[in-house]
N, C-alpha and C positions, 0 to 999 in steps of 0.2 A: 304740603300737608304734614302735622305732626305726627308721629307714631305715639301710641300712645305706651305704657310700659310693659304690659301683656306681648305687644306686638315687636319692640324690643327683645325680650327674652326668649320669645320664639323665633325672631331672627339668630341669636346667638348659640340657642339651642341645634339649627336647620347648619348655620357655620360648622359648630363644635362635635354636631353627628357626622363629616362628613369623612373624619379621619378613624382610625383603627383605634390611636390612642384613648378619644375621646374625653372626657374630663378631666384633671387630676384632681387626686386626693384633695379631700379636705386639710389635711395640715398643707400640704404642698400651696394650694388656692393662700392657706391664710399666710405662708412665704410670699409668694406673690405678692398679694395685697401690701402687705408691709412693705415692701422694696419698692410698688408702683405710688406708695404713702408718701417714703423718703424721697423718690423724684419729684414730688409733689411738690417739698417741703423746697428742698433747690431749688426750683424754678422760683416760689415764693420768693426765698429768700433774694436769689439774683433782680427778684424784680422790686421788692417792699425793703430789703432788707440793704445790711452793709458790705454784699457781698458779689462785687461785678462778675461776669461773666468773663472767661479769659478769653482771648480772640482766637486758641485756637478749641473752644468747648462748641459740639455741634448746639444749632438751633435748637427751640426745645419751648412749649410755651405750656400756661397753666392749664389752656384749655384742653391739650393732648394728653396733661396727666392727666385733667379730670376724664377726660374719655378713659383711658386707661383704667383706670377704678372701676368708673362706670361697666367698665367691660369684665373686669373679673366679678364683682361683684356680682352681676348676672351669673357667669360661668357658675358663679359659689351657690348663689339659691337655686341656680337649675337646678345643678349637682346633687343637691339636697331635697329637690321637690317644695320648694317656699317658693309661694305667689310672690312678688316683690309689692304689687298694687296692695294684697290682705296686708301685707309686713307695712307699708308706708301709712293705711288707715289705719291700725295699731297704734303706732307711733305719734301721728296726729290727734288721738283719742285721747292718748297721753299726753303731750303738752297740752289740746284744748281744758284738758279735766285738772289732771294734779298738779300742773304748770301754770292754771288758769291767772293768776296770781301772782308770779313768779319777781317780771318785770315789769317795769312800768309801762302803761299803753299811753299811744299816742292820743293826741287830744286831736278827735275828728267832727268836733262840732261844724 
């Protein structure tokens, strides 16, 4: 069964309440993110790009960074009190509206 996003961020929320520390900072999360970005970008690159992996670099794959994101990125709107599902219908408001146009659609005749 999939969780849906609501149910995600209350999972991470029920995680993230369980320690004393609880949250970090907003600058600290947006640290984070940017260095869980840069893993992102190496693993890309080791996989699309000109840039092998050396035999002795741990395993490491795209999907775990993107969880990794995934996961702060929750922490960051918990943190903040932002619905992610309101922020995602936002977003898609906006490309359906002033993006409407943007690029070329496929032909679904």
């Amino acid at each position: 069964m999939e969780k849906s996003l609501a149910e995600m961020q209350r999972e991470v929320d029920r995680y993230i309440s369980q320690f004393e520390e609880g949250y970090f900072s907003p600058l600290s999360m947006l640290a984070r993110m940017s260095e869980e970005v840069g893993e992102l970008a190496r693993e890309v690159n080791h996989e699309f790009g000109e840039k092998p992996k050396k035999l002795s670099e741990e395993h490491n794959s795209i999907e775990l960074e993107l969880g990794d994101i995934l996961f702060i990125t929750m922490c960051f709107a918990n943190s903040l009190g932002i619905d992610l599902s309101k922020a995602h219908d936002s977003v898609m408001h906006k490309f359906n509206t002033r993006d409407a146009n943007r690029w070329t659609k496929k032909n679904t005749d």
